[in-house]
C-alpha positions in Angstrom: 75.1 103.1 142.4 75.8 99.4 143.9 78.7 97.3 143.4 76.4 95.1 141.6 75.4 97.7 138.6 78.6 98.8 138.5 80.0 95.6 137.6 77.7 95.2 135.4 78.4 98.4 132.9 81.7 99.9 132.4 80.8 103.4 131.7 83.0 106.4 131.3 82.9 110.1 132.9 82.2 113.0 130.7 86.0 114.0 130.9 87.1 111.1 129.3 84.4 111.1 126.7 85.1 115.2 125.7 88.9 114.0 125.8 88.4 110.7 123.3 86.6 113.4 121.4 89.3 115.9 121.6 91.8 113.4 120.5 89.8 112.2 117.0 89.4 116.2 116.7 93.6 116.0 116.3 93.5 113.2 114.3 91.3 114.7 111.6 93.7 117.7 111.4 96.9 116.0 111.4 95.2 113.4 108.9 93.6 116.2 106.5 97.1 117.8 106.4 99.5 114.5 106.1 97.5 112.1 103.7 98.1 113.9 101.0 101.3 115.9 101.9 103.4 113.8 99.2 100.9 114.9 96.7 101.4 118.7 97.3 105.2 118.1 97.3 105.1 116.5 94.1 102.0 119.1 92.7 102.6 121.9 93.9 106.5 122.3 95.4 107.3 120.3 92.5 109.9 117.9 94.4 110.5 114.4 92.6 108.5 111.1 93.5 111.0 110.1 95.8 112.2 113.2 97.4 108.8 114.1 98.4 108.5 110.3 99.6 111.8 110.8 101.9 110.8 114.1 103.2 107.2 112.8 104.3 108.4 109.6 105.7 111.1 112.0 107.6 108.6 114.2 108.9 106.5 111.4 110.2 109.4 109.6 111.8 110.4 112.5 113.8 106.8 113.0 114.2 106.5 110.1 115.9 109.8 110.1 117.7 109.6 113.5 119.5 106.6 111.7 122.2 109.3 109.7 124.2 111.0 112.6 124.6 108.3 114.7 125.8 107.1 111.6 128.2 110.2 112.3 130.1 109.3 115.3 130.7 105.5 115.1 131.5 106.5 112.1 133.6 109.5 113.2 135.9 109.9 117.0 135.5 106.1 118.2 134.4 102.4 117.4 134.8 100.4 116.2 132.0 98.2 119.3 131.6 100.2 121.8 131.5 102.4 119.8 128.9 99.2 119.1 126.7 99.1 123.2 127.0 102.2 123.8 125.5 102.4 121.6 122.8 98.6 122.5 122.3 99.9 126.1 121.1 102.6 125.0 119.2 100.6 122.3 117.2 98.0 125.3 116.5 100.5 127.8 115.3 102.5 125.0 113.2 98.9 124.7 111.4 98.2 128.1 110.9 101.8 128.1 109.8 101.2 125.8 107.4 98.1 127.6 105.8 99.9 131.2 105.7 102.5 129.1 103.1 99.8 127.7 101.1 98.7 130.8 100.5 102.0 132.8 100.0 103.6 130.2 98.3 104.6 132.5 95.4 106.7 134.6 97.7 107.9 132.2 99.9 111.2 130.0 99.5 110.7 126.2 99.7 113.0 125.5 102.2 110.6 127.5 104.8 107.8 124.8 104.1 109.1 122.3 106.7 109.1 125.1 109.6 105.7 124.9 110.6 105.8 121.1 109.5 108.3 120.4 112.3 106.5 122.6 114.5 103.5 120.6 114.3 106.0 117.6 114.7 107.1 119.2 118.3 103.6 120.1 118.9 102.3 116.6 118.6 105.0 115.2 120.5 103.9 116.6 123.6 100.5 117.0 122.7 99.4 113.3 121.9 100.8 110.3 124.6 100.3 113.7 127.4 96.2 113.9 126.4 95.9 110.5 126.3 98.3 109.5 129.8 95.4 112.6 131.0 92.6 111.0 129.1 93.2 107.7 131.4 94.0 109.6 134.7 90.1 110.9 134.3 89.1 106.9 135.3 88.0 106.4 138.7 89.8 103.5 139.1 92.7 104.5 141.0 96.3 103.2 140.8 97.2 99.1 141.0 97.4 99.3 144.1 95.2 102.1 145.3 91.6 100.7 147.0 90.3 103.9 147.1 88.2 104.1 143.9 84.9 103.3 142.6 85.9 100.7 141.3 85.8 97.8 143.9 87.6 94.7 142.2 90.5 94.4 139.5 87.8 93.2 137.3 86.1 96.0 137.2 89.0 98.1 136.7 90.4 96.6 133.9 87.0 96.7 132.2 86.6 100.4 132.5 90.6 100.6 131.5 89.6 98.2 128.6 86.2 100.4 127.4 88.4 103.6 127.5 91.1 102.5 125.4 88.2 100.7 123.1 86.8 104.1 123.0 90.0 105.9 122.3 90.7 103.7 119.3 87.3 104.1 117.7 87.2 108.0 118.6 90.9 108.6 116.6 89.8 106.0 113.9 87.0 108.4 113.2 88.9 111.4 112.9 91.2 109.4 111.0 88.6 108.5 108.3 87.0 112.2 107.9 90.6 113.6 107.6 91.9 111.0 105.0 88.4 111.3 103.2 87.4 114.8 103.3 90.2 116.9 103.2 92.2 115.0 100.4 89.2 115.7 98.4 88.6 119.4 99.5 92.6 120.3 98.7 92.6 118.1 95.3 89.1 119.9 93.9 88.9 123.4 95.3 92.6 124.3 96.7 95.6 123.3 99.6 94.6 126.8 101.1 91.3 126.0 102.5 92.4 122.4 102.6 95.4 123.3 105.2 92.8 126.0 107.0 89.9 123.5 107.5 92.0 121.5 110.0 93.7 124.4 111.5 90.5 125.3 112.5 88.9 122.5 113.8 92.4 122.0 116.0 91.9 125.5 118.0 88.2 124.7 118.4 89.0 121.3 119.7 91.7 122.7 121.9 89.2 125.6 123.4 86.5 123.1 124.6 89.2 121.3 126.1 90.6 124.3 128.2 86.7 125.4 129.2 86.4 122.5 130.8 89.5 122.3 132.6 87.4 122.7 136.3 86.2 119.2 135.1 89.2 117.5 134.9 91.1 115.2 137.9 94.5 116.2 137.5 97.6 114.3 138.8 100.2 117.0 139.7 103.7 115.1 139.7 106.1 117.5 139.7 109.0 118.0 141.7 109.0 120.3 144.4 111.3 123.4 142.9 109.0 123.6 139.8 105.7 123.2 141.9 104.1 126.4 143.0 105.8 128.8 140.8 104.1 130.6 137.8 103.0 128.8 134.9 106.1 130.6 132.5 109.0 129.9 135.0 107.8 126.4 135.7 108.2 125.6 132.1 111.6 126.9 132.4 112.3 125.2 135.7 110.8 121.8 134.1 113.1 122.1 131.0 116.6 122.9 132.8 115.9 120.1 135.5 115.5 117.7 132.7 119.0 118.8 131.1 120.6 118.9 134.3 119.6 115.3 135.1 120.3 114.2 131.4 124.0 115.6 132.4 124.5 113.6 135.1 122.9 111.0 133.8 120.0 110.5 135.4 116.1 110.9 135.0 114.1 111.0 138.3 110.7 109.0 138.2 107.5 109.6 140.2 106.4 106.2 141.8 103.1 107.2 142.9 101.5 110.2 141.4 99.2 110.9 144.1 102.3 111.1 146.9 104.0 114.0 148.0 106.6 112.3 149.5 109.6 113.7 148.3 111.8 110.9 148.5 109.0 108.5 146.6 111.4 108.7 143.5 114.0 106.6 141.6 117.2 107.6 139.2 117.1 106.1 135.9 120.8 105.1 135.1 121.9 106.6 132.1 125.2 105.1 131.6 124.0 101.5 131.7 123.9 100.9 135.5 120.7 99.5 137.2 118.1 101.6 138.8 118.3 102.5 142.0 115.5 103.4 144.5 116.1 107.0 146.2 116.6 107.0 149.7 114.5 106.0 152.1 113.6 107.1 155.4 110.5 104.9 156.9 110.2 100.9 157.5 107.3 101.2 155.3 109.9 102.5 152.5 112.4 99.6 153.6 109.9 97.1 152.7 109.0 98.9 149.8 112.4 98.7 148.8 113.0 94.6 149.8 109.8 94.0 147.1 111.2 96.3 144.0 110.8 95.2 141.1 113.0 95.0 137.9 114.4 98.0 137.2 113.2 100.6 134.9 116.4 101.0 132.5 115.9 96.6 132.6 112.2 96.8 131.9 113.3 99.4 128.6 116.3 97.1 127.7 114.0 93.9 128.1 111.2 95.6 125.3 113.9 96.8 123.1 114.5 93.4 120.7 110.2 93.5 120.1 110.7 97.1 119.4 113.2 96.4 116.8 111.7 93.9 114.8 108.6 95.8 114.9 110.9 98.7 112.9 110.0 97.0 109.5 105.9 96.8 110.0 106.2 100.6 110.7 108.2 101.0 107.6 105.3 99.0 105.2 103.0 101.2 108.1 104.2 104.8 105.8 103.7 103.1 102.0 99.9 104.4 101.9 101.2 108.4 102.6 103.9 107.8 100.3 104.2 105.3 97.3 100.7 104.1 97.6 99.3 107.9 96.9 101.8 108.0 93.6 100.6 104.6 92.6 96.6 105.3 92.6 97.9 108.9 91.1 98.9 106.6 87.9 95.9 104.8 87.6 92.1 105.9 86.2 90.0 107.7 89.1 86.8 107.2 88.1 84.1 104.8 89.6 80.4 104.6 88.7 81.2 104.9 85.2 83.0 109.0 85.7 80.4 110.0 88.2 82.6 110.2 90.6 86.3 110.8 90.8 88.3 109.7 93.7 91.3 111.7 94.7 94.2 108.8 95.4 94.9 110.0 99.3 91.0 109.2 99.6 91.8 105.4 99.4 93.9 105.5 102.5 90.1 106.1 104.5 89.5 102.7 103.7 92.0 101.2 105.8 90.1 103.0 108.7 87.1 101.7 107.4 88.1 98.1 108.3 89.6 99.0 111.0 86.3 100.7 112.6 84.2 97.6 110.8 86.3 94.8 112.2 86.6 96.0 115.6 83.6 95.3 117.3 84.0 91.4 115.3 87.3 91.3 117.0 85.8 89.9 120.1 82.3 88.4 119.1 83.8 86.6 116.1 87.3 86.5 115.8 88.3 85.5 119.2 85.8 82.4 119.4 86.5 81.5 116.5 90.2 80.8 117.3 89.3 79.5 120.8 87.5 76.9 118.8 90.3 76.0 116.1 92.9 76.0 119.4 90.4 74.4 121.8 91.4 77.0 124.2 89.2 79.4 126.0 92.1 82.1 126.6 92.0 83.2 122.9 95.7 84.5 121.7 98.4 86.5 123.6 99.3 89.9 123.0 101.9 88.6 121.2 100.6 86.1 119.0 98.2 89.4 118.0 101.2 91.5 116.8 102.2 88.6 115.0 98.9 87.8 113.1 99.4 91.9 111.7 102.5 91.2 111.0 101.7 88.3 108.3 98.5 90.5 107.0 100.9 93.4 106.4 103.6 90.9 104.3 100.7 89.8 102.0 98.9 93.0 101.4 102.9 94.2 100.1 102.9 91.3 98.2 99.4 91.9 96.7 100.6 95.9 96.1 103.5 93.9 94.3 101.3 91.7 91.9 98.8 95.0 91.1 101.7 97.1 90.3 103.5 94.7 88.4 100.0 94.0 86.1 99.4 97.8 86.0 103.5 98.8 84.4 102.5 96.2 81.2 99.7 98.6 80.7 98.5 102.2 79.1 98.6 104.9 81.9 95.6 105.0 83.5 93.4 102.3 81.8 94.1 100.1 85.2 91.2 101.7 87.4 92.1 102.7 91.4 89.8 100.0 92.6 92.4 97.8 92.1 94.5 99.4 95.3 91.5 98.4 97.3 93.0 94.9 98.8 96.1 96.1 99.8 94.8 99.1 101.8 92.1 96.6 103.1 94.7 94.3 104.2 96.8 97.1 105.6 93.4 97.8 108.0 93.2 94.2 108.9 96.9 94.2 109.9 96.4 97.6 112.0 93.7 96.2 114.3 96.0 92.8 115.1 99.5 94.4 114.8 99.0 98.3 116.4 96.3 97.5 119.0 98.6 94.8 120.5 101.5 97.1 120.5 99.6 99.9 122.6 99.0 96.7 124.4 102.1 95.6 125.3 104.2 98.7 125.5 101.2 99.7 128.5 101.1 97.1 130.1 105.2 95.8 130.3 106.4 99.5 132.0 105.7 100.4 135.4 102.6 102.8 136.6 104.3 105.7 136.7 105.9 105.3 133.6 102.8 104.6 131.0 103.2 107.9 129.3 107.0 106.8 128.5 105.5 103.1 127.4 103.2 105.2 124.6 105.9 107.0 124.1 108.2 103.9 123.4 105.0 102.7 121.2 104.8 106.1 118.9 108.6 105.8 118.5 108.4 102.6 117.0 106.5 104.2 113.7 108.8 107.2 114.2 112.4 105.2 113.6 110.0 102.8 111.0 110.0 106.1 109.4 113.7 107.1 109.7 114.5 103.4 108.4 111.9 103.7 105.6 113.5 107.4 104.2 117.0 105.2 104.6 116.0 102.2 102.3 114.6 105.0 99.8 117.7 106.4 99.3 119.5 103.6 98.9 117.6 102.0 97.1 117.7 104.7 94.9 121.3 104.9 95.1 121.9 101.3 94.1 119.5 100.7 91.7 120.1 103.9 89.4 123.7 103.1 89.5 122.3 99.8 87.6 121.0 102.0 84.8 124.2 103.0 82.9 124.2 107.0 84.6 120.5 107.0 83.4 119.0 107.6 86.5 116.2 105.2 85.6 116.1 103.0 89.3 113.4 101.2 90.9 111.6 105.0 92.0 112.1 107.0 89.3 109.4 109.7 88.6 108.9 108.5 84.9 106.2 105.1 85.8 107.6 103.5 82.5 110.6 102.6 83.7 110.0 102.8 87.3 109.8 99.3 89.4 107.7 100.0 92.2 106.7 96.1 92.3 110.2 95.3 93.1 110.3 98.0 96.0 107.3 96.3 97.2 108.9 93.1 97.1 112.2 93.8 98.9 109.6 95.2 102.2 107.8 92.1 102.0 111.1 90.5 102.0 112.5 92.3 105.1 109.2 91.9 107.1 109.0 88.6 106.3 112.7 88.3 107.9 111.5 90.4 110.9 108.6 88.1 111.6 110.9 85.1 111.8 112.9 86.8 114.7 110.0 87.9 115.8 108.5 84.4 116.4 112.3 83.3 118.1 111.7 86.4 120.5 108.6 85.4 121.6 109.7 82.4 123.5 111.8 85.0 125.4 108.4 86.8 126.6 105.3 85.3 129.0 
């Protein structure tokens, strides 16, 4: 193929295709199982409104912490394959898991419920930025600095980096969709057994295509050299008591170039606050090296950290459609098409991936000109100016869950029909394509080569602590506001929706967003 096709078409490999396809395959499971987790708490477990609420947004939160720790170790102490291994098998047998209690639930305790939750938690933390770090190693495009790839011009690269992360979005958006929309409805009309099973099996499946076609795959081995060349078992082992020795003595080695096997082509991550330092170096070519380094990585970390925080509170609003959005359409009449068909409340949280998947390909045939021609600029918005835009969508559609809950509290239970939910989940999708696309973004594109898998990792943690933060609110909110009712125990989330004041929950995280977006825009002028 000439340079002049190629520069024409930004087309993929079939590894990265089966790999996008892979990933939406995970998505659809983890989706099936957690959309409508709080309603099996509540249903089923019989925990309250707001202890099923906690214990979902804690499982997501750890959920989506547990991937910056595993990037440490697919980065510095692993490869990315055999991590995506791993985790693969203990995702799988935290959904089986799962299954086996939905079907023994009459002889099993309660408390053994969240055991093969948080093994799928550990499973996914390795499992998801690891497949996609491999998914983008399939590119022929080389390294930043690496000529030797198909791809002749940084143009070219960045439009075959841009089409697989396109790709990657829309593949996980569609497993998204069929998990919120199918499975919610397969576990509320025929049962949680074959509701759980359903994505348990489509997982292995997914997980065996992706190991038969493991002699297709380009793999970047960066492991050190006492783990490298021993057998699969022991280098796990290897891999896991380097990483706690160099936790110890705080510090975590760093592959510069994955494609070196220079042993000394590593740098020591300071744990105890000092700057990075390069390793030693034995060649002028190093010594130059060295002269050009840039920042260093514990500065680059420290530099995204105040972005990272303010983004806490959109992860927080990021939770309400698994949680108190469920409980609210739960409250209201679930029939459309006057009672042909009944629409399980999880199913409403499909439609947020609905707009997403409808308004991405507008994002840059409509959206983008259109603000080039209200800012008479041809560069469209930055990164960060995108985060901020979801940021505002995400205060209003609170603000509009506010106003529909506050209308449907003066009325009979269930005369208000679901429908009603339909802005604020819309709005929610319109926020996701601004507000999370920039973040994967930014949090790429600010770390260093060899540390993207940390920089999704930093990304996924943000929803991860959003969650922590958003299970902390609950319970004090709960605290404080049922001390208000006289040792009643009537607060703003209490299970009985008479006395309940979900619209002033609502409005205290539009509140606090709206407070994070104003330090948000300050920050910005601290950023290129």
């Amino acid at each position: 193929m000439t340079a002049e096709k190629r520069s024409s078409t930004a087309t993929l490999s079939r590894p990265c295709v089966l790999i996008i396809v892979v990933a939406g395959v995970e998505r659809f499971a983890f989706k099936g199982v957690a959309s409508n987790m709080v309603t099996y708490l509540t249903d089923v477990v019989k925990m309250s409104t707001s202890a099923a609420a906690m214990s979902v947004s804690t499982w997501a939160g750890v959920t989506s912490m547990l991937p910056l720790v595993s990037a440490v170790l697919a980065d510095s102490y692993w490869d990315r394959y055999s991590t995506i291994t791993v985790s693969s098998l203990l995702y799988v047998t935290g959904l089986i898991g799962l299954t086996s209690w939905a079907l023994l639930r009459k002889w099993m305790p309660c408390s053994s419920l969240f055991l093969p939750l948080y093994l799928i938690s550990i499973g996914q933390g390795g499992y998801n930025p690891s497949l996609q770090a491999f998914g983008a190693d399939q590119l022929d495009i080389g390294d930043e600095d690496d000529d030797q790839s198909s791809c002749s011009t940084p143009e070219e690269k960045g439009r075959v980096k841009s089409a697989f992360f396109q790709w990657w979005y829309f593949g996980i958006c569609c497993g998204s969709l069929l998990g919120n929309s199918t499975m919610s409805y397969v576990q509320d009309t025929v049962g949680w057994g074959i509701g759980f099973a359903i994505p348990s099996a489509a997982m292995a499946i997914s997980i065996a295509a992706f190991f038969c076609c493991t002699p297709l795959y380009k793999q970047k081995i960066n492991q050190p050299r006492s783990v490298r060349g021993t057998s699969f078992p022991d280098s796990i082992f290897r891999a896991i008591k380097s990483l706690l020795a160099s936790v110890s003595a705080g510090k975590i080695r760093l592959s510069l170039r994955h494609d070196d096997d220079n042993e000394n082509n590593f740098s020591e991550l300071e744990l105890q606050g000092k700057a990075l330092k390069v390793a030693e170096v034995t060649s002028p070519k190093d010594s130059l090296n060295e002269a050009t380094t840039k920042p260093s990585v514990a500065k680059i970390i420290l530099r995204l950290l105040p972005i990272w925080t303010v983004l806490l509170m959109f992860a927080v609003i990021f939770q309400q459609p698994m949680t108190f959005f469920t409980k609210q359409g739960a409250l209201m009449d679930h029939e459309v098409g006057g009672g042909i068909f009944v629409i399980p409340p999880a199913m409403l949280q499909s439609t947020i991936t609905v707009s997403i998947i409808l308004l991405m390909p507008l994002y840059d045939r409509m959206i983008i000109p259109l603000i080039n021609v209200i800012t008479g600029s041809s560069k469209g918005i930055t990164v960060l100016q995108r985060i901020g835009v979801g940021m505002v969508f995400s205060i209003v559609a609170m603000a509009i869950a506010a106003l529909v809950e506050s209308r449907r509290r003066h009325l009979v239970a269930g005369q208000m029909n679901i429908a009603w939910l339909l802005p604020q989940y819309v709005l929610l999708g319109v926020s996701d394509v601004f507000t999370v696309v920039g973040m994967q973004e930014f949090f790429y594109t600010e770390v260093p080569s060899a540390m993207r898998t940390i920089g999704i990792g930093l990304y996924l943690s943000v929803f991860g602590v959003g969650s922590l933060v958003g299970a902390v609110l609950i319970s004090a909110i709960e605290l404080a506001t049922a001390a208000r009712g006289a040792g009643e125990s009537h607060g703003w989330l209490s299970d009985d929706p008479q006395v309940a004041r979900l619209d002033n929950y609502y409005w205290f995280l539009a509140l606090l967003s709206s407070i994070s977006f104003v330090v948000f825009t300050q920050l910005c002028r601290c950023y290129n």
